[in-house]
C-alpha positions in Angstrom: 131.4 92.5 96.9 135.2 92.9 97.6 136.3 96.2 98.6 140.1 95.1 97.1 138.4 96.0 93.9 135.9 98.4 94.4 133.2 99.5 97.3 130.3 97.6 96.1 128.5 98.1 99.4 126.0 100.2 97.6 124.2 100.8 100.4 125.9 103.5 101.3 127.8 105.1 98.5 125.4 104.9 95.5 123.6 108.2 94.3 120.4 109.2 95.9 117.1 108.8 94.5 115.7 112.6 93.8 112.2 113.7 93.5 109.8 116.6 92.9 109.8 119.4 94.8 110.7 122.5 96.1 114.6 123.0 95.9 116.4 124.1 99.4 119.6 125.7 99.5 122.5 122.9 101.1 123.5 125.7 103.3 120.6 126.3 104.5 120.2 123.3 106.0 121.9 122.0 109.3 122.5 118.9 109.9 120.0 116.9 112.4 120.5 114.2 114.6 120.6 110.7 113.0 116.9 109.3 113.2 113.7 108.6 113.0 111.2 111.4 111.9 107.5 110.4 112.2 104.2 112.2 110.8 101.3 112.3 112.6 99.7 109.7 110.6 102.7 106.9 111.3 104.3 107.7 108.3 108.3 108.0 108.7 111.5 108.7 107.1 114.9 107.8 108.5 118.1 109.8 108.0 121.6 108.9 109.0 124.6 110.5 110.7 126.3 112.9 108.8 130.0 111.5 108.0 132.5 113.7 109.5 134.6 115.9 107.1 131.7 115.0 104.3 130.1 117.7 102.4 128.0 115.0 100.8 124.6 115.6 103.4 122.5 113.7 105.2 121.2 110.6 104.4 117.4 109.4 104.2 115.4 106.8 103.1 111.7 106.1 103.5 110.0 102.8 104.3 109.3 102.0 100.4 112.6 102.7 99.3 112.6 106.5 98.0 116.2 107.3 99.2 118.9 110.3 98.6 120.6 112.9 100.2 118.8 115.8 102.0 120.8 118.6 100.6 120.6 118.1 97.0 117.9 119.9 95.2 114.9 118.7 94.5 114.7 116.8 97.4 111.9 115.6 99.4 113.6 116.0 102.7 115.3 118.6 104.6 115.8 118.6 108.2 116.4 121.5 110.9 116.8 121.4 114.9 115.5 117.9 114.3 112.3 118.6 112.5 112.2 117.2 109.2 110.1 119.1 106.3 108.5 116.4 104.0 107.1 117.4 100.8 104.6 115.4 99.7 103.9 113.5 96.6 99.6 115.4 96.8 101.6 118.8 97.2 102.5 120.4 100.1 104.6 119.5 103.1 104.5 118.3 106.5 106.8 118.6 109.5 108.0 115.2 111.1 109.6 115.8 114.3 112.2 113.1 115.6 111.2 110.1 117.9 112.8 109.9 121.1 114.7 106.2 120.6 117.4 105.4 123.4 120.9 104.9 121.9 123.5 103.5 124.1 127.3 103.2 123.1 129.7 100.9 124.0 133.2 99.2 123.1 133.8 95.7 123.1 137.0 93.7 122.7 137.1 90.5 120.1 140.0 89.2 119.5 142.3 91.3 121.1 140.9 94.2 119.1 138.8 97.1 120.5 135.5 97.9 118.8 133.0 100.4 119.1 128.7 99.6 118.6 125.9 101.5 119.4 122.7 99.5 120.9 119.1 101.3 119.3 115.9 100.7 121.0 113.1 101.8 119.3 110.4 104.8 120.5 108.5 104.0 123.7 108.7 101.2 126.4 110.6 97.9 126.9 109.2 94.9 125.3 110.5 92.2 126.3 108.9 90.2 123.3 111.1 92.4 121.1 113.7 91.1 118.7 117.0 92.1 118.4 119.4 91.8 115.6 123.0 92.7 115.0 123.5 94.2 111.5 126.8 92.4 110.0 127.8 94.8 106.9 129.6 94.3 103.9 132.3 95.1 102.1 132.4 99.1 102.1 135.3 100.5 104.5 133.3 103.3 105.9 131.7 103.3 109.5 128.7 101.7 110.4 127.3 103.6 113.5 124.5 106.0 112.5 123.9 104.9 109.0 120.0 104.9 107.9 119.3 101.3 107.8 119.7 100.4 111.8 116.8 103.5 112.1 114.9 101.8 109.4 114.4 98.6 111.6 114.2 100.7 114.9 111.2 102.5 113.5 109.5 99.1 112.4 109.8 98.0 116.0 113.2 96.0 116.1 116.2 96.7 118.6 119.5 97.2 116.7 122.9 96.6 117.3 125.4 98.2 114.8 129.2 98.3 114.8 132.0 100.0 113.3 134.0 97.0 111.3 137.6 96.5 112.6 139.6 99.2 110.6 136.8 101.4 110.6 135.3 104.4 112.0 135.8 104.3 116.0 137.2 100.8 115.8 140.3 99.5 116.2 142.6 96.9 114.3 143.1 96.7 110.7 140.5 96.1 107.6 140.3 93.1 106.5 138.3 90.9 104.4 139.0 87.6 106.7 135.6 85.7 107.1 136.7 84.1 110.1 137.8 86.7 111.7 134.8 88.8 110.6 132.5 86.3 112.2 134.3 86.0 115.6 133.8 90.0 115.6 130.0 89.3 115.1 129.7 86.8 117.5 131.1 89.3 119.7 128.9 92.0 119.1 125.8 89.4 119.5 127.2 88.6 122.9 127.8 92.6 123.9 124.1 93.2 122.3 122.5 90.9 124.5 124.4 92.0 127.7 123.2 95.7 126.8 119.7 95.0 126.2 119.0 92.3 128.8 115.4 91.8 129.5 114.1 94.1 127.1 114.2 91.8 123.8 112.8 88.2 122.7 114.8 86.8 120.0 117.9 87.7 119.3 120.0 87.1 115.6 122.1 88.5 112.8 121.0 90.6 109.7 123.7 90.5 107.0 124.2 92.3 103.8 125.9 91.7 100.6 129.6 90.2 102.1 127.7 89.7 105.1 126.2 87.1 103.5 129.2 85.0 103.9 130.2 86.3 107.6 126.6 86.4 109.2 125.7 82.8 109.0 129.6 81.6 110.2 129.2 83.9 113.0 125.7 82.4 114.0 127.7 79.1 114.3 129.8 80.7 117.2 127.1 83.0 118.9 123.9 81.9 120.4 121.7 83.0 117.7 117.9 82.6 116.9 117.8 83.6 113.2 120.2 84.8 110.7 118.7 87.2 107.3 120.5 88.0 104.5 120.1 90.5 101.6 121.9 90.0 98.4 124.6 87.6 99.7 126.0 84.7 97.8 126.1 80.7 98.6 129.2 80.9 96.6 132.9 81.2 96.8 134.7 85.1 95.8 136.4 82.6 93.0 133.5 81.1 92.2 131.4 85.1 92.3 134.0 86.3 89.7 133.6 83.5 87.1 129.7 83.8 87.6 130.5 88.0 87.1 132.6 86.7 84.0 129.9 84.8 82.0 127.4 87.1 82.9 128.8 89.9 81.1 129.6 87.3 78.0 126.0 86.6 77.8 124.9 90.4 77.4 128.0 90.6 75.2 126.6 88.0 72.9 129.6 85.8 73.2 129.9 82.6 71.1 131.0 79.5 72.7 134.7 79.7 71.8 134.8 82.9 73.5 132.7 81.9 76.4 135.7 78.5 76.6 138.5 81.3 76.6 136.6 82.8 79.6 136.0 80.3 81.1 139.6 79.4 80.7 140.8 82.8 81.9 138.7 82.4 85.4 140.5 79.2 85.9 143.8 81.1 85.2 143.2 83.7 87.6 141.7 81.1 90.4 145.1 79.7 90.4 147.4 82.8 90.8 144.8 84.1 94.0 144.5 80.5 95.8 148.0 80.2 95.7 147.7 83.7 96.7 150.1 84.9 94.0 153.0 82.0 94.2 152.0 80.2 91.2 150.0 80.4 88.2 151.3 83.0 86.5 153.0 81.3 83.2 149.4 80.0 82.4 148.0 83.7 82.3 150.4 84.9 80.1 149.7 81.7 77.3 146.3 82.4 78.0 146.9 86.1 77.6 148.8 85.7 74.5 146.1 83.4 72.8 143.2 85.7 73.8 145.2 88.3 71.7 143.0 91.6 70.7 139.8 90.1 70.9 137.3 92.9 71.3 136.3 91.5 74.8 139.4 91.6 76.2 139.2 95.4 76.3 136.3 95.3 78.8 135.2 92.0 80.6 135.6 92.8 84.0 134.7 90.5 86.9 135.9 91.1 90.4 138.9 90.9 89.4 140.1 88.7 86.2 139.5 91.3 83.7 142.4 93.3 85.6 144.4 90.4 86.1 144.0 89.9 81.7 145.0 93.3 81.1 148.1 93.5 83.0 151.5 92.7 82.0 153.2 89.8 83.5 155.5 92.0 85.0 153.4 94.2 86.1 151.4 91.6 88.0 154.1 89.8 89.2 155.5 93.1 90.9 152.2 94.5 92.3 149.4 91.5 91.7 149.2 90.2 95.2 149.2 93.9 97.0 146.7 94.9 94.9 144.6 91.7 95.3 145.1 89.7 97.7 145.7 92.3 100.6 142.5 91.8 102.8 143.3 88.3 103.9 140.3 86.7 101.7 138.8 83.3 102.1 139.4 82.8 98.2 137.5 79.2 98.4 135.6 79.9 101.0 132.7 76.9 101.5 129.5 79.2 102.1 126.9 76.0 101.7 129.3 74.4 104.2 128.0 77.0 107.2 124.8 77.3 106.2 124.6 73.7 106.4 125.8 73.8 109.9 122.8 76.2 110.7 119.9 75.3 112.6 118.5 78.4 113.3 115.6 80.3 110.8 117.1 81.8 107.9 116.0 84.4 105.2 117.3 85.1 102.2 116.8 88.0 99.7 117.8 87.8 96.0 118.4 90.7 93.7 117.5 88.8 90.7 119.2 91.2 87.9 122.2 90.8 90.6 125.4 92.2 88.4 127.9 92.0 91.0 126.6 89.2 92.7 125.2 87.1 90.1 122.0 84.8 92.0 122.1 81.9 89.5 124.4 79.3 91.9 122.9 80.8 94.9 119.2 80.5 93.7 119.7 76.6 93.0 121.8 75.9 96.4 118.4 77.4 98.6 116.4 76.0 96.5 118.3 72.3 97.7 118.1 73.1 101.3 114.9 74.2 101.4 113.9 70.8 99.6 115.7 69.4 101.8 113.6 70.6 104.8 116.0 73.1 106.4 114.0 76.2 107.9 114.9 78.7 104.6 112.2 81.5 103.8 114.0 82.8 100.8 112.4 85.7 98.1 113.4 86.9 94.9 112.4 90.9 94.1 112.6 90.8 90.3 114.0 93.8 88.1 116.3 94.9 91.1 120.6 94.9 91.0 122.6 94.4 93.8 121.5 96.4 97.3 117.9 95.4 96.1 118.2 98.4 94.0 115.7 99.3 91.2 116.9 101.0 87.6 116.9 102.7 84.5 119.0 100.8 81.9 119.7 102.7 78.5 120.6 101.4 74.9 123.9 100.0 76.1 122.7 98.3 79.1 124.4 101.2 81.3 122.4 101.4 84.7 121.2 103.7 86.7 120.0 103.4 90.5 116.8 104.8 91.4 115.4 103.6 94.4 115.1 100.2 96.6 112.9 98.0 95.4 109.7 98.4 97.4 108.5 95.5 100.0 112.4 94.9 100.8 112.6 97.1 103.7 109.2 95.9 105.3 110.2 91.9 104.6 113.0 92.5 106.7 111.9 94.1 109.9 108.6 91.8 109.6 110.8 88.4 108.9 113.0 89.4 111.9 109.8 90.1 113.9 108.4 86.4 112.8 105.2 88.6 111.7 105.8 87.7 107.7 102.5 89.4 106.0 102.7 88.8 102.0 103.0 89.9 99.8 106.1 92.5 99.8 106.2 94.5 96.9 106.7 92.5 93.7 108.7 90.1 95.4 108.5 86.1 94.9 108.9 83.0 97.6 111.6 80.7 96.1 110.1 77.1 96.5 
């Protein structure tokens, strides 16, 4: 979920699903305008914007997670002067034209920084019963305006606000990985949202994925907000993410419990060298280092970031540890349960519960607290699904493979935000 040590945003970046059907040429197809294309039967796709300089292609995603890019072949999509061809799964295709929705930009300032959103109101006229949410992204480093998911809750009836991150896209200021200053800019947006869509929306909140689980909820504490949902976020620190990321791979290694201790002993190692954000700690990693020795793990635990840290020389990570880790200004300790505690709003929360970068286990019991404790949590679990509520194919090894969202994600969302839950939603399950 940090970008410092990879993009695990995967909801933008990760391979499209790909399907039966008639292969199209990429050049023969031209790039439509980022949408919604509806059947005649209500039945629609979205696709997003294509990202400048990209060769990569539009793009889509259906309402039960079927996703990929329009130009590869095989694919069930292709678009044209903004009429997409559909092929469907009976044989044959269809042509989906795109719904009219009204898209307004604007730039807003937060804290001294210029930023750049785009307000999308679904097909047809004002309601002003309608929610509106402001979609707080993760950790990828790409822009936000146009991607697929802000159509995917347009076309389910929601008004969206989306924003390029600071750093990013038409945005200004620098990327950064600060929670608090991440919040203030999604307070912000709420405020700009609500300004732009004045008497054409109801209830108005924040939708936060993956690191926008920690940023959504802290900026609902400094925006007038009437909900806050969240898919795949954690209730825990990024220290306390990586030692979950740790022990979860020993487990599917087979560890024993010496070799689980010495893990357990190296995330406390590497806690120490990124709290102190690099002045201190770094005599412990190289005993600990030294004692782990060539023990076949070594090679390959991972982490966020401790299995780097192990693997490095002392001096190389006292020349170049803190630049290449701690960059992004990150909330190492960061109290998540502290915020949501301070919450008094409706919250929902989505679990991946095969979750390998964000492991649930921590999170799971931490809901399951507040909701005993009476707070107003509506929190499922979609089992078999990896982080992005991604579904998979997992071989010998336990190497994955992403096919497609899990099914009932998409709708739980836009219905949840709507207050029009309607179970169940795929294979998910309530956590109680």
């Amino acid at each position: 979920m940090l970008i410092v040590f990879r993009n695990c945003f995967a909801l933008l970046i990760l391979a499209g699903w790909m399907a039966t059907g008639a292969a199209v040429p990429a050049a023969a197809q031209a790039p439509c305008r980022a949408g919604i294309y509806r059947g005649g039967d209500g039945a629609f796709v979205v696709l997003g914007a294509s990202p400048p300089g990209s060769a990569s292609g539009q793009r889509y995603l259906f309402l039960d997670g079927r996703r990929g890019t329009a130009s590869d072949a095989g694919s069930p999509v292709t678009c044209a002067a903004d009429i997409a061809t559909v092929t469907m799964s009976a044989g044959g295709a269809q042509q989906w034209p795109r719904s009219e929705t009204n898209e307004t930009n604007a730039t807003f300032d937060s804290v001294a920084t210029p930023l750049a959103g785009q307000l999308i109101e679904p097909p047809g006229p004002a309601d002003p019963r309608r929610p509106l949410v402001v979609m707080v992204h993760g950790s990828e480093k790409t822009a936000a305006i146009g991607n697929v998911y802000a159509y995917m809750l347009a076309a389910q009836g929601v008004s969206v606000f989306v924003y390029d991150k600071r750093g990013t896209g038409r945005s200004g200021g620098d990327y950064t990985q600060n929670f608090e200053l991440l919040a203030d800019d999604a307070a912000a947006a709420l405020r700009q949202a609500r300004t732009m869509a004045a008497g054409r929306f109801g209830r108005a909140g924040f939708f936060g994925g993956s690191q926008g689980g920690w940023v959504a909820p802290l900026a609902a504490t400094r925006a007038p907000a009437d909900f806050v949902a969240i898919g795949f976020g954690l209730v825990v620190s990024p220290i306390e993410e990586d030692r979950a990321q740790l022990l979860d791979e020993a487990r599917r290694m087979h560890l024993d419990g010496h070799e689980i201790a010495r893990i357990e002993q190296l995330s406390r190692a590497t806690a120490t060298l990124v709290r102190s954000h690099f002045t201190q700690g770094y005599e412990g990693l190289a005993a600990l280092r030294a004692a782990i020795g060539r023990a076949p793990w070594a090679a390959t635990i991972a982490g966020e970031y401790s299995g780097d840290m192990l693997r490095m020389t002392d001096a190389d990570l006292r020349r170049i540890g803190r630049a290449r880790f701690d960059n992004l200004e990150l909330i190492w300790d960061y109290d998540a349960e502290a915020a949501l505690r301070r919450l008094h709003v409706p919250l929902l929360w989505v679990l991946a519960e095969q979750d390998r970068e964000a492991p649930i286990g921590e999170t799971r019991a931490v809901l399951s607290r507040l909701i005993a404790a009476g707070r107003p949590i509506d929190a499922f679990v979609f089992p078999d699904t990896d982080h992005g509520m991604f579904e998979y194919r997992q071989d010998a090894e336990g190497n994955r493979s992403v096919t497609r969202i899990t099914d009932g994600y998409l709708k739980l969302l836009a219905d949840w935000i709507k207050g029009d839950l309607r179970e169940p939603y795929g294979r998910s399950q309530r956590l109680h």
